[in-house]
C-alpha positions as CSV (number, residue, x, y, z in Angstrom):
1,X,57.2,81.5,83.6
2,X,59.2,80.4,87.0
3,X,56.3,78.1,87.9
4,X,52.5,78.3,88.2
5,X,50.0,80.7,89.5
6,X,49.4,80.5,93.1
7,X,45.5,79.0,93.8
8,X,43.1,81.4,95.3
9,X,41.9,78.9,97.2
10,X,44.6,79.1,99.4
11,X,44.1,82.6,100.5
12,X,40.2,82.7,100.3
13,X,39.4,81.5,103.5
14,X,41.5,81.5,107.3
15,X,44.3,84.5,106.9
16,X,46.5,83.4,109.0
17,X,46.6,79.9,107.5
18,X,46.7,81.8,104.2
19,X,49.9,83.6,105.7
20,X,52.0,79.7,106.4
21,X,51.2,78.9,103.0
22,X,52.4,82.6,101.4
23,X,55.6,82.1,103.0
24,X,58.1,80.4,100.5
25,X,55.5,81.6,97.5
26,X,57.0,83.8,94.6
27,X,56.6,87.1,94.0
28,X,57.2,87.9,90.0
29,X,57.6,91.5,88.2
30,X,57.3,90.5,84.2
31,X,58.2,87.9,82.1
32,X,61.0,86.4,80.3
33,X,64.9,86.9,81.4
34,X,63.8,90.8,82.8
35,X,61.4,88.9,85.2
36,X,61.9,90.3,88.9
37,X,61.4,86.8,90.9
38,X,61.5,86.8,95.1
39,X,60.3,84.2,97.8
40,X,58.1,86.0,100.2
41,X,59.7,85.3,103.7
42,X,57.5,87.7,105.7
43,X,53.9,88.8,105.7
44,X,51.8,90.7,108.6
45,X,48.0,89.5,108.8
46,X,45.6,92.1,109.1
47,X,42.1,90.7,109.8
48,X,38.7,91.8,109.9
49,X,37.1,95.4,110.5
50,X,37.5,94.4,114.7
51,X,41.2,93.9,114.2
52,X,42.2,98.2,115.1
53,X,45.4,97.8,113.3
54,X,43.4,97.5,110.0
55,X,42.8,99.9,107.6
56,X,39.7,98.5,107.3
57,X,38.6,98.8,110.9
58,X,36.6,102.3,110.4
59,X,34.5,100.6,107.3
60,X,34.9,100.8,103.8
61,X,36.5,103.7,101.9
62,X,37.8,104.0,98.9
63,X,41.7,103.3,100.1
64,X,40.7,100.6,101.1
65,X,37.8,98.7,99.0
66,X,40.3,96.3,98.0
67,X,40.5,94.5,101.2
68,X,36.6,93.6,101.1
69,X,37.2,92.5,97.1
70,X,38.0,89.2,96.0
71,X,41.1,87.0,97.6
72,X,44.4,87.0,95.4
73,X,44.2,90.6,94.1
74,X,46.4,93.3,95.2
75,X,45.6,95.5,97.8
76,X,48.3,98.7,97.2
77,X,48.1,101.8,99.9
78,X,50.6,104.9,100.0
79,X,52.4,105.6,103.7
80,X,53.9,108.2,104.6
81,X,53.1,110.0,101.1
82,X,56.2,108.3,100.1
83,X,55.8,104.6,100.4
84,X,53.9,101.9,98.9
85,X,52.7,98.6,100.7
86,X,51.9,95.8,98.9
87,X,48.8,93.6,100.7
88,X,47.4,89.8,99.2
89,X,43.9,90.0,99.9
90,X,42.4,87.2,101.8
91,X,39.4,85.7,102.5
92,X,35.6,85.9,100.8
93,X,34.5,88.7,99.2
94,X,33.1,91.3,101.9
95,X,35.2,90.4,104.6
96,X,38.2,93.0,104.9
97,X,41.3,90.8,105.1
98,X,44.9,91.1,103.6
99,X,48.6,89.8,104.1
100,X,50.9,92.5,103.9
101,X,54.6,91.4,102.2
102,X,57.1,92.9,104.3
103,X,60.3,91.0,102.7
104,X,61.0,88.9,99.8
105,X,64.7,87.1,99.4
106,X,65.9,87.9,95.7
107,X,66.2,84.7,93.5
108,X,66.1,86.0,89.9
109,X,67.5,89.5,88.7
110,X,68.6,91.1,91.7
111,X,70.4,93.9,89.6
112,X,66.8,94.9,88.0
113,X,65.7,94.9,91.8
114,X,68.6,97.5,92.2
115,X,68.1,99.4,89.5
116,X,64.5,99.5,90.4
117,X,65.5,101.1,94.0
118,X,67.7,103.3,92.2
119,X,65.3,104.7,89.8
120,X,62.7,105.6,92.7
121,X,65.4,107.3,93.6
122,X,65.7,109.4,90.5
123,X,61.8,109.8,90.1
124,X,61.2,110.3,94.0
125,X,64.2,113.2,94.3
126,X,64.5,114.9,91.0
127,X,65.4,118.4,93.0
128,X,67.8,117.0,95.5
129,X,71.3,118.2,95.5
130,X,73.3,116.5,93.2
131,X,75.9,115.1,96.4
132,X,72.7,114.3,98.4
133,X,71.3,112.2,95.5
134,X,74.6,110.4,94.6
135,X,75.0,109.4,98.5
136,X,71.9,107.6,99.2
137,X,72.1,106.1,95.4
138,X,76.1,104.8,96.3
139,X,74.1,103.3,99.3
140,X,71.6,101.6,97.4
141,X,74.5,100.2,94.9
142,X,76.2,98.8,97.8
143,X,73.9,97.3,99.4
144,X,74.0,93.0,99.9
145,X,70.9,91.4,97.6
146,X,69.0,90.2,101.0
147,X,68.8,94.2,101.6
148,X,67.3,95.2,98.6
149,X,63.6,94.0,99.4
150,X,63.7,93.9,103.2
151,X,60.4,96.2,104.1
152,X,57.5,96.6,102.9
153,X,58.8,100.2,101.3
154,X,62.0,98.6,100.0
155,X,60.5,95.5,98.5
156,X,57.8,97.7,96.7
157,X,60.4,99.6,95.1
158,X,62.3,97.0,94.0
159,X,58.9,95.6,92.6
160,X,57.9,99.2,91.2
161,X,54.8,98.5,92.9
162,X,52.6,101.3,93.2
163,X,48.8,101.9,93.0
164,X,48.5,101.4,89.4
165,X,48.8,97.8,90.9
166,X,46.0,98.1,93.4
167,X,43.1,95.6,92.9
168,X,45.6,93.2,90.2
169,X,44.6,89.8,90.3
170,X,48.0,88.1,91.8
171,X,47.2,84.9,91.1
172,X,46.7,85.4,87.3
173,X,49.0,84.0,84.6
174,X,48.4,86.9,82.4
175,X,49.2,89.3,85.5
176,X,52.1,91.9,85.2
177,X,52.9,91.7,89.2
178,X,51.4,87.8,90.4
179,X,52.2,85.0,92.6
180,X,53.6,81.9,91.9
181,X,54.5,78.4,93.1
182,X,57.8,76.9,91.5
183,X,57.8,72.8,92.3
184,X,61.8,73.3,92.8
185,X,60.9,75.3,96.0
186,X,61.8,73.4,99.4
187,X,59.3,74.7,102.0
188,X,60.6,77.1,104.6
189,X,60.5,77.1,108.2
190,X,57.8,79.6,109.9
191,X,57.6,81.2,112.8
192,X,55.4,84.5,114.2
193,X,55.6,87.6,116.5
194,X,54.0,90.2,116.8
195,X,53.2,92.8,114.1
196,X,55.6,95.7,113.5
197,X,55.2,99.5,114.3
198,X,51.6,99.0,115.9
199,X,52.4,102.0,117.6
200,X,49.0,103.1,119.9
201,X,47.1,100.3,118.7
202,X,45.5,98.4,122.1
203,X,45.6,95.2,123.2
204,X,45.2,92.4,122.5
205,X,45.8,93.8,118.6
206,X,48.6,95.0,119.6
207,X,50.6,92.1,120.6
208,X,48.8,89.6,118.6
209,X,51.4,87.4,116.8
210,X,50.1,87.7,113.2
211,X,53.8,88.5,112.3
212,X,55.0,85.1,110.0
213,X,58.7,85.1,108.9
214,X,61.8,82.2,107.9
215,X,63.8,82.5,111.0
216,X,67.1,83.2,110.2
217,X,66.9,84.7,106.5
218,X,68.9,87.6,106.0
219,X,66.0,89.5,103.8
220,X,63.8,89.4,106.7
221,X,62.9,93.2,108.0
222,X,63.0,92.8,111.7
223,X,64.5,89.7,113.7
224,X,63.9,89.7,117.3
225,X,66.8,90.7,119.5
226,X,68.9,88.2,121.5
227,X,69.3,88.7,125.3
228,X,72.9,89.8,125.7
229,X,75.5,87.7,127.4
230,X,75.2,88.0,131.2
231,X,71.2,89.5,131.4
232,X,68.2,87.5,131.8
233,X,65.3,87.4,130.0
234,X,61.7,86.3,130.5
């Protein structure tokens, strides 16, 4: 074990102060010298059935049941038909609240991280040309650690999270995928934007800055541009 299991209490009531405290937290895969160990650098807060960039803003389905279910399990959705999210699920039981992990920085086993990427590869292409598949894996096997789980996508295949792992308690010991504080761990700085790819979602959702992230980290998915010398900005 790299430390000890995060306490629900921390995510079971305000998200957003739920989302200062994830940051800096440990994401773990397994056990033992194989364990696939991360510190969560960015998570999106999705709140309540009147936030209309939730998944849980129509009402309950069975997608998204996990969201009203009890805080510290796993809330796992499918986008795109391709990728998998991986959500913390905050607040009490019955109201619809999760943390999505958009980026981890790599700590322990980065090359199991890789080879993670690499076989989603393999299982996700099987009938790709054989030059097609060697290309995007030669760009996987180059890529710098801080790439290899920056995005929500990328960070679930390096986690080989999928939803066999929806509704698993992440702040369980015993758990396969869980959460975990290490007493080694310096905090991390925070600060927030807006959410990412909210597309046609109205104001004020659309804009709200529910968006936490370690300014500065190279694993982080999206970093605000910088004016350019010479221009102005607001």
């Amino acid at each position: 074990m790299t430390g000890h299991p995060l306490s629900r209490d921390l995510l079971a009531e305000n998200t957003l102060e739920a989302a200062r405290a994830l940051i800096g937290v440990r994401l773990v895969r397994g056990t033992g010298p194989e364990a696939r160990v991360g510190r969560i650098v960015e998570v999106e807060a999705y709140i309540g059935r009147e936030d209309l960039a939730s998944h849980a803003h129509s009402g309950r389905t069975a997608r998204n049941a996990a969201m009203f279910g009890l805080p510290g399990r796993a809330y796992v959705y499918l986008t795109y038909g391709m990728h998998h999210c991986l959500n913390v699920v905050t607040e009490p039981t019955g109201r619809p609240a999760a943390l999505l992990l958009r980026a981890v920085e790599p700590l322990e086993n980065a090359g199991g991280m890789r080879q993670a990427r690499l076989d989603w590869l393999d299982s996700r292409f099987p009938r790709a040309a054989d030059e097609r598949l060697a290309r995007a894996r030669s760009r996987v096997a180059a890529l710098a650690e801080s790439a290899l789980t920056s995005g929500p996508g990328l960070l679930c295949q390096a986690f080989s999270v999928t939803r066999a792992d929806n509704e698993v308690d992440l702040c369980e010991a015993a758990s396969e995928l869980r959460l975990e504080i290490a007493p080694e761990d310096e905090p991390l700085p925070v600060a927030t934007g807006s959410r990412i790819g909210m597309g046609r979602v109205p104001e004020p959702w659309h804009s709200r800055p529910w968006r936490f992230y370690v300014p500065g980290n190279p694993a982080v998915s999206h970093t605000p541009r910088l004016p350019r010398p010479g221009t102005l900005s607001a």
